[in-house]
N, C-alpha and C positions, 0 to 999 in steps of 0.2 A: 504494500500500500504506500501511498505517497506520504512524503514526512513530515513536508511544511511546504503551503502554497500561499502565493502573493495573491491576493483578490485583486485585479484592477478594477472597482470600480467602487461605488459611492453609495448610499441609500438601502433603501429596504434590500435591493435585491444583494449586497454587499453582508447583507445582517442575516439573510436567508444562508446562503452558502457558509457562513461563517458559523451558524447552527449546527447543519451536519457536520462542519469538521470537529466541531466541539466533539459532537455525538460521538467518531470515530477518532477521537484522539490526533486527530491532525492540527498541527499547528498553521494557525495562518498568518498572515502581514497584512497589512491596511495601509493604502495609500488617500491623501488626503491634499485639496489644494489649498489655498491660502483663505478662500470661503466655508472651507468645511473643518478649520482648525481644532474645534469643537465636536464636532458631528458624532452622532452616536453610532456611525459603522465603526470606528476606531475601538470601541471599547469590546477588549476581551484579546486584541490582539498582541502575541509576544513583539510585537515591532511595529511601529507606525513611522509612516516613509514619508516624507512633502515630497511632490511631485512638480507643484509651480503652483503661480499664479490662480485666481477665479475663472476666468475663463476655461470652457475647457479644450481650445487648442493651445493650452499654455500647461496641460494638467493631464486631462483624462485622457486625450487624444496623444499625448505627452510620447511617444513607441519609444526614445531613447530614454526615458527617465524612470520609466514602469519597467525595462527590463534591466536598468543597472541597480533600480528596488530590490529588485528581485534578487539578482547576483551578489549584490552587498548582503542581503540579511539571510543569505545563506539556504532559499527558498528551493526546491526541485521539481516546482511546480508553476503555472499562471492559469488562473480560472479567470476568464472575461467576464462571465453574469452575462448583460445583454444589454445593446444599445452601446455609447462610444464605440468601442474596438472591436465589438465581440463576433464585426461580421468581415473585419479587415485581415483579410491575406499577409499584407507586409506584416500585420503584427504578430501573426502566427507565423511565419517565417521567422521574425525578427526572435522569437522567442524561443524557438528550434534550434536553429543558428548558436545562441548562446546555450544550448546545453539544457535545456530545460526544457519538460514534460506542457504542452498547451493544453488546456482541458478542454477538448471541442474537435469537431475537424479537424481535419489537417488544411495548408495554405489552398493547395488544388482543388479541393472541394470545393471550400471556403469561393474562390474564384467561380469556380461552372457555376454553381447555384446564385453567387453571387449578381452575377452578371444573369438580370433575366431572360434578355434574347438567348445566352447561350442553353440556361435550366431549362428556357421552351424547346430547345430542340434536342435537347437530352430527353427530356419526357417523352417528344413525341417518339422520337427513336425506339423508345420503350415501350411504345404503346398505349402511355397514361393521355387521356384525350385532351385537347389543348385547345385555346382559342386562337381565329385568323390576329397578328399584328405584325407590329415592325420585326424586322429580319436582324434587325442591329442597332444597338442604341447609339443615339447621338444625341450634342446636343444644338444641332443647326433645327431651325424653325424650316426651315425649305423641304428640310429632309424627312421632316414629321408631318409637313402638309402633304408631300405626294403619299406617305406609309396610310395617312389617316383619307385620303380619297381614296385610296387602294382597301381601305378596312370599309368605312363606310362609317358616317357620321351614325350616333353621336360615336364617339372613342374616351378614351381615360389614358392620361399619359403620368405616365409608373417612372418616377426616379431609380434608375437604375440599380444605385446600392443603396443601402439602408434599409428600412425597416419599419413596420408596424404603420403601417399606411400615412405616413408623412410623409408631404409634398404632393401625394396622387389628385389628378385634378381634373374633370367631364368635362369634356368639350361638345359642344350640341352642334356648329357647325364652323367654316372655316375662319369666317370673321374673327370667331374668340380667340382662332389658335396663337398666333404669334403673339397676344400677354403673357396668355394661358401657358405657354414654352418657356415664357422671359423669366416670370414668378417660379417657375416648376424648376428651371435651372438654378435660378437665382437660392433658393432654397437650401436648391442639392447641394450646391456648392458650399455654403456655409455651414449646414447641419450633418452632411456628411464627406466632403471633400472629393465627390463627384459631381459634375451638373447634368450630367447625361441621363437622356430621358427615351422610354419605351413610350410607345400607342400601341394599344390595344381594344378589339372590340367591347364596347363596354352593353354588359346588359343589364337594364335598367332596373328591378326588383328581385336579384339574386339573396340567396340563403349563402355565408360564408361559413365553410365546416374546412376542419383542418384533422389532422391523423398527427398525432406523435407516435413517432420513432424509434428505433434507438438500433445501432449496430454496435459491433466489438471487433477485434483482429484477429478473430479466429473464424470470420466469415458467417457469423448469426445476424440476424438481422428479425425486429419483431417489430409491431405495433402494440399501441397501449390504450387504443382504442381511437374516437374523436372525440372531438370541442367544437360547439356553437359556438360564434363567434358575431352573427349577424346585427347585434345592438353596437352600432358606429354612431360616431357621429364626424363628421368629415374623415369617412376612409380611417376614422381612427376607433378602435374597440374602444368599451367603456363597461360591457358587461359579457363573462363567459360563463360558459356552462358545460357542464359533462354529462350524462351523452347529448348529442343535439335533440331537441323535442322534435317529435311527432316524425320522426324517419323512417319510411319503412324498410322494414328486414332486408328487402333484397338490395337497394339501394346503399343501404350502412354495410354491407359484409362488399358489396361491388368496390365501394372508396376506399375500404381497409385494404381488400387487396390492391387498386391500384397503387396506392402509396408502399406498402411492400415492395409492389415490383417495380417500382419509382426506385428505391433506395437500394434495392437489391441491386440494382442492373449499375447503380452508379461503385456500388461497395464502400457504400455511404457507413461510416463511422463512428462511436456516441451519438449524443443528441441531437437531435432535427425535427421539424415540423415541415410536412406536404399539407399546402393550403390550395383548396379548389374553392370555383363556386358553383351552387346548385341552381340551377333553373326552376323555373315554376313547372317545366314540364319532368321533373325529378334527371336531367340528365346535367353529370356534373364535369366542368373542369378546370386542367392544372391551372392554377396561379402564379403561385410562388413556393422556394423551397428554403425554410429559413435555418440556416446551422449552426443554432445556440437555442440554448434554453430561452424558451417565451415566456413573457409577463403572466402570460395566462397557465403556468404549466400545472402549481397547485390544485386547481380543480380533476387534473388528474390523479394527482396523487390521493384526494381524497377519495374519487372513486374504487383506484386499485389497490390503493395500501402501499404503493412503492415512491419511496425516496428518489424519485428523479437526481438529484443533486449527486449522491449516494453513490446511483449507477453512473454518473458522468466523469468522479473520482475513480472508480473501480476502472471503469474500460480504459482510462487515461494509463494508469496504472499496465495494463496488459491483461488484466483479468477480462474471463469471458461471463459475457450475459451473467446475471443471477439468475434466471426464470427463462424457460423457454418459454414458446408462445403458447403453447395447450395450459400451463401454468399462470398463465397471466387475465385475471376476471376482474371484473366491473359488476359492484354493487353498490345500491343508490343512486343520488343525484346532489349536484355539486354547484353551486353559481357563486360567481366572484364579480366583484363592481371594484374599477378603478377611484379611486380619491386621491381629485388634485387640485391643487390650488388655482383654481379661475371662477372668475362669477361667472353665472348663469345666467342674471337679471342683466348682464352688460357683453351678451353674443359669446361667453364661455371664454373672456378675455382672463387670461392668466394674472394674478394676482402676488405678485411673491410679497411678502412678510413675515412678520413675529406670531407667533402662535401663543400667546400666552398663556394657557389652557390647554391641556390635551388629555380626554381621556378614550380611551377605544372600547369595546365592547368584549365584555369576555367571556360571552357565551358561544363567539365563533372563532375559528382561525382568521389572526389578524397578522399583514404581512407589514409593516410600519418603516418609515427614515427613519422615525425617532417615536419616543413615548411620553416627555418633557416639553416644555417650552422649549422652539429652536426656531432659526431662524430659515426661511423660503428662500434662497435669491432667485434672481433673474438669470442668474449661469446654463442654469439647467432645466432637462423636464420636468412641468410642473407635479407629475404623481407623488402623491408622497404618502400613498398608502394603499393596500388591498384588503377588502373583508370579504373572507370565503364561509361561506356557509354549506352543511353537509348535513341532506335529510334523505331518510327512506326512499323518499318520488320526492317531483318535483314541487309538486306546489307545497309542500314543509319547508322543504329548500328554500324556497322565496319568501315565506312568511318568518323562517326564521332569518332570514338576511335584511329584511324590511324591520321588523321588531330590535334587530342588532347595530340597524344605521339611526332608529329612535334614539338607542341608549347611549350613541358617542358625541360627543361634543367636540367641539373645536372654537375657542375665541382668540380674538385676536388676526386671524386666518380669513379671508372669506377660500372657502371649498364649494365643492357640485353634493355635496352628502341630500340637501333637501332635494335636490333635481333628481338625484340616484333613486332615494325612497318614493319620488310618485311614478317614477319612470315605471320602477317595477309593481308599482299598484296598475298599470295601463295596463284594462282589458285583452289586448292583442297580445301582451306580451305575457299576460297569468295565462293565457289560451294556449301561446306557443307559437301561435302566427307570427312568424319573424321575419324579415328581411332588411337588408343594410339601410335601407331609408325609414325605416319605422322611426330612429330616433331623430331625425330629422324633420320629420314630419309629426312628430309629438311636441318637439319642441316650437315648433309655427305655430302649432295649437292652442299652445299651453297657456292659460288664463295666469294671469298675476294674481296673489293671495296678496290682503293686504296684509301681511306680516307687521309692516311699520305697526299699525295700530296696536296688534296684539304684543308686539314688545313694550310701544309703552306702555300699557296697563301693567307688563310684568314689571317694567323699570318700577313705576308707581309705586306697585306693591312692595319692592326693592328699599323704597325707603321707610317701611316701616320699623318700627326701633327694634332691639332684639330681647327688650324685656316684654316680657305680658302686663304688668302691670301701667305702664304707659299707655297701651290700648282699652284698657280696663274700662273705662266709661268715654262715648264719644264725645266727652262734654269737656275734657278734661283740655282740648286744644289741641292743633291740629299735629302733626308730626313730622309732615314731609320737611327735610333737610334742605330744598331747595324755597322752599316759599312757608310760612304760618301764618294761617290765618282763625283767631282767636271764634268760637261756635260759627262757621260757617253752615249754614241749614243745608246747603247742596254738596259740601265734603266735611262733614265733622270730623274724620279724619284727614283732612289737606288734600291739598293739588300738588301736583307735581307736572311742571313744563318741561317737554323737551322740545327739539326739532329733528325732523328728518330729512330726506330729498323730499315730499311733498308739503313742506313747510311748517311752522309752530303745531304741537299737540298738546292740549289741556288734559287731564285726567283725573277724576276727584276721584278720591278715596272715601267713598261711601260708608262702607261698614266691614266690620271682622266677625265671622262669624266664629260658632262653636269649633267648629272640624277647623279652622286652622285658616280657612279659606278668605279670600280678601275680592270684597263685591267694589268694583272699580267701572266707572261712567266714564267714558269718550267719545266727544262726538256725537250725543245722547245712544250711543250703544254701549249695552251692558255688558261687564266681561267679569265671570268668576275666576280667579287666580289662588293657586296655592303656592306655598314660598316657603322653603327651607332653606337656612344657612347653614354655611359648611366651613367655618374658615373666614376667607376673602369672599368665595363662592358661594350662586345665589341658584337655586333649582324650584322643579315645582311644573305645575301645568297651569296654560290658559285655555279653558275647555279641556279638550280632550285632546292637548296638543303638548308636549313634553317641551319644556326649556330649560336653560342655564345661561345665568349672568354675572358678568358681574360690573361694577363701579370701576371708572377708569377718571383721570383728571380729567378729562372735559365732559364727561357724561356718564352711560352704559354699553356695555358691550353684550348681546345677546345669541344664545344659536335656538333658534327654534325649530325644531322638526330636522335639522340639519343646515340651516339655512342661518345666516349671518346677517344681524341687524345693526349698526350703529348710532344710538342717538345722542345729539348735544344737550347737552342738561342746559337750561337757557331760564331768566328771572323774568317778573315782568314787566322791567323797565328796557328788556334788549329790544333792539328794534327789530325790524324786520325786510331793511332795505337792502338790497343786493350790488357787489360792485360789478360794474362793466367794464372789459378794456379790450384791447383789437392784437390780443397774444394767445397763441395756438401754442399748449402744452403738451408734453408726452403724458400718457398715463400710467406708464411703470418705465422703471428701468430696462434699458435693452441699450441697442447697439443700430444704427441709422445705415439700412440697407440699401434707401433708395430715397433720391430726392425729386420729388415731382414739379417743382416750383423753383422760380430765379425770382432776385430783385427785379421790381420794377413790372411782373409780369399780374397782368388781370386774373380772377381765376372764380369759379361760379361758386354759389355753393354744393359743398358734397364732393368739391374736386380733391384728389387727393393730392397733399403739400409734403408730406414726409413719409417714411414705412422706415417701422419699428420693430426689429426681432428681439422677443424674449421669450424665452423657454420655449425655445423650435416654432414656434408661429411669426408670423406676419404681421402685426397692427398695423392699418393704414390708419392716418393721421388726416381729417378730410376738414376742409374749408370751413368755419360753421357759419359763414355767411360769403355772399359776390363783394369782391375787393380788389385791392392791389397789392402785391406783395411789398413791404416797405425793407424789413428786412429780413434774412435767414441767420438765424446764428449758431446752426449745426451743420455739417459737415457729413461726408459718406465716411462709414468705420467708424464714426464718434458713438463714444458709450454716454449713453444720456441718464438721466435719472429723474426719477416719479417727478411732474409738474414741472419740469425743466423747460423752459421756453423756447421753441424754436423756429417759429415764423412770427413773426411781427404784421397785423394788416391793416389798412385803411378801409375801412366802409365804402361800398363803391359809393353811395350817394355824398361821403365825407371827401373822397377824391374828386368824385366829376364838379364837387363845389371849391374843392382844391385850384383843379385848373382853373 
């Protein structure tokens, strides 16, 4: 068995792999950049490595710095985890080379599967059914408009390398192509140091089901069943499952084999996922072939009982298979939902911060960065957690993962946890009706809860004292910390003001009943609140809706149902007036991709003036009114930071009065 292995990599999946080595006595290393000096992948390891810089081409992408980690601390191993390096050739050469065991592929796999034009014609050579696209990726626009008349509109063009549906983007006809190439390259280039781009037929309501894997060097090779995969939301998972719902027998044993003889025919090695997709007329095909352990791979293990991680030490090692295939079953059912830092209410814009609060739920498998207050940056992907749920059948499975996203909180953070828990209340998807656009198309749907209100009522309640005997007669004067006011008949117990984004909220504190419970008026609607302190910490329901708050210097910090409220605690002599000025901000930190605007140039509103990457996505920065640019004060490659100024505008009616 291996004796000590260097993790390259950061976060929950750094803290996963780091578990089984514990289990088997393996010692590991922990690499860390200049952002994650703190981070709780570090803990538990005999050696922790700097590697560089926040950035992670300065760090994680680091190939000479993670393998002299490695050689210094005496290591005879490199386990990648997944995402940065874990799907790059040179790094598994680069790690080979110096004498050392890669836990994954080898560099030549790594490559064919790599490169999708070439995994399409491996498959088809094998038989596995493929769909019409480009013959070779590039990343000329010329080259992709004749691939994509020769496919036939609409098409989807697939970044080359990389992974986990980042960068993939429809094109409905030719007009869009040449952005749609520009963004798609632009992307590639940055997130994973290719720009080069596939077209492929796209079809428009597929089921996405994938097969794990696994081979060894003594020429075994098995599956471990499949994974639904179908709840995307831009080409990107956010919710999996083990086995896929509602599949029929002949159809699940046809994909198992393909992917077999997918992996067979290449003498495909440890861990790998074959990802197809399924048509509405049940015929499915190849995708893509990914050769590292996937985000999603937990829900298998819950099914089968096997340590994936386990078997990818062992095989690395030279050992063969633990389990042949007649050995290897599946009981129950399994669903995991991604948690990651972006709001929901603001287009699933990534959010990086302070978490001040964090507790997870510990009735399921939780896969977590951390379990403490810590900090998010803009460095990297925003996940910063998994909750896997494991019941008999499905629909336990979801109730108990909907029941487990009630119980975890997060402040300080905004997260997708409330988005997650109605996601998975949605009809279609308790039914099993799935396909890639479901969340897409829920989310267009999806009504706004007025949450503001119901947090302030719980803020409200929040300021009641923590003796009982101050509540003891309504008569006694009112309580709230921010305003009293002596027998008010409409809050004998006090008001409490806050603000939100929908402006100033009043809330009188009506009455405390027996049970504990605090009857609270806003906006002449009634809210029953119950409120226990813990500490700092403020808990309790309003209705039938679970929360935790707590007091922050400007106000309260709330999560209800999973969902992040922030209110300013405000008196009521503040005013209520708003300032205006003609300056276009960033809204997180990132790094300035693209400039759409010069000095001096006109521009409408909604036109886009800046684009912003942070945590693998895009933000376009758009006009928010017609103007003229007066000035820019960012730059392409400038790292910006949250509220940073970077267009200056005139009003067009303030300019044409100018002239």
């Amino acid at each position: 068995m291996l004796k000590r292995v260097l993790i390259a990599n950061r976060g929950e999946i750094a803290r996963r792999i780091a578990r089984t080595c514990r289990r088997l006595d393996v010692e590991y290393v922990a690499v860390y950049s200049d952002a994650d000096r703190t981070a709780a992948h570090l803990e538990g390891a005999v050696e922790s490595v700097r590697i560089g810089a926040g950035p992670a081409a300065d760090s994680y992408l680091n190939i000479a710095a993670l393998v002299d980690a490695a050689l210094r601390t005496g290591c005879d191993a490199v386990h990648p985890g997944y995402g940065f390096l874990s799907e790059s050739p040179q790094f598994a050469t680069a790690v080979a080379e110096a004498g050392l065991v890669y836990v994954g592929p080898d560099a030549a796999m790594i490559t064919a599967m790599g490169d999708k034009a070439t995994a399409r014609a491996l498959m088809a050579e094998a038989g596995v059914p493929i769909l019409p696209g480009s013959p070779d990726a590039t990343e000329s626009a010329g080259q992709l408009a004749l691939d994509a008349a020769e496919i036939g509109y609409p098409v989807i063009l697939k970044p080359v390398a990389g992974g986990g549906g980042k960068g993939m983007r429809v094109v409905e006809s030719e007009a869009e192509l040449a952005e749609a190439v520009a963004a798609a390259v632009r992307l590639g280039r940055s997130s994973f140091g290719d720009g080069r781009l596939l077209a492929e037929r796209y079809v428009p309501r597929p089921r996405h089901l994938e097969v794990q894997v696994f081979g060894d060097t003594h020429g075994n090779v098995v599956h471990l069943f499949e994974r639904e995969c179908s709840l995307q939301r831009r080409h990107q998972k956010v919710v999996e499952e083990a086995p896929a719902a509602n599949l029929p027998a002949g159809v699940r044993e046809a994909l198992l084999e393909a992917a077999v003889l997918g992996a067979r025919s290449l003498g495909y090695v440890n861990a790998g996922t074959f990802e197809f997709i399924l048509d509405t007329d049940d015929r499915f095909y190849f995708l893509e072939a990914n050769t590292r352990l996937q985000v999603e791979h937990p829900v298998t293990e819950e099914i089968t009982g096997v340590d994936l991680v386990e078997w990818q030490l062992r095989v690395a090692a030279g050992q063969a298979l633990p389990r042949e295939q007649h050995e290897i079953t599946a009981a129950g059912h399994a669903v995991e939902c991604r948690v990651y830092a972006e709001d929901p209410d603001e287009g699933f814009r990534p959010a990086p911060g302070r978490a001040e609060h964090v507790q997870w739920p510990d009735t399921i498998r939780v896969e977590a960065a951390f379990d403490h207050p810590d900090v998010v940056t803009a460095f990297y992907d925003p996940m910063i957690a998994k909750l896997i749920a494991r019941g008999p059948d499905r629909p336990t499975a979801l109730r108990q993962l909907v029941e487990a996203i009630g119980g975890t909180s997060v402040l300080g953070l905004t997260t997708n946890l409330g988005f997650l828990a109605e996601l998975l209340q949605e009809p279609q998807v308790v039914a099993g009706r799935l396909d890639t656009h479901l969340v897409d198309g829920f989310v267009a749907q999806a009504t706004h809860r007025d949450r503001a209100a119901q947090a302030a009522a719980c803020a409200a309640a929040m300021e009641l004292p923590a003796t009982g005997d101050a509540c003891a007669s309504p008569w006694s004067g009112t309580v709230g910390a921010l305003n009293r006011q002596d027998l008010d008949p409409c809050a004998p117990l006090g008001r409490v003001l806050t603000r939100d984004a929908g402006g100033a909220r009043e809330a009188w504190l009506t009455g405390l009943r027996g049970d504990g419970r605090v009857d609270v008026r806003l906006d002449g609607r009634p809210f029953s609140v119950s409120v226990a302190r813990q500490g700092g910490l403020f808990r309790g329901t309003v209705g039938d809706v679970a929360w935790t708050g707590l007091r922050t210097p400007g106000g309260f910090e709330l999560s209800l149902a999973g969902h992040r409220v922030s209110l300013a605690a405000r008196t009521f002599d503040q005013g209520d007036g708003e300032s205006v000025d003609n300056v276009v901000k960033s809204a997180m930190p990132g790094t300035v991709v693209g400039l759409g605007c010069a000095v001096g140039d006109r521009v409408a509103e909604g036109d886009v003036l800046v684009i912003v990457e942070a945590m693998k996505m895009e933000n376009r920065i758009l006009a928010p009114f017609a103007g003229v640019v007066d000035e820019v004060t960012c730059a392409l490659h400038d790292l910006v930071s949250a509220d940073q100024i970077l267009v200056h505008l005139t009003a067009e009616a303030d300019a044409d009065t100018d002239a």
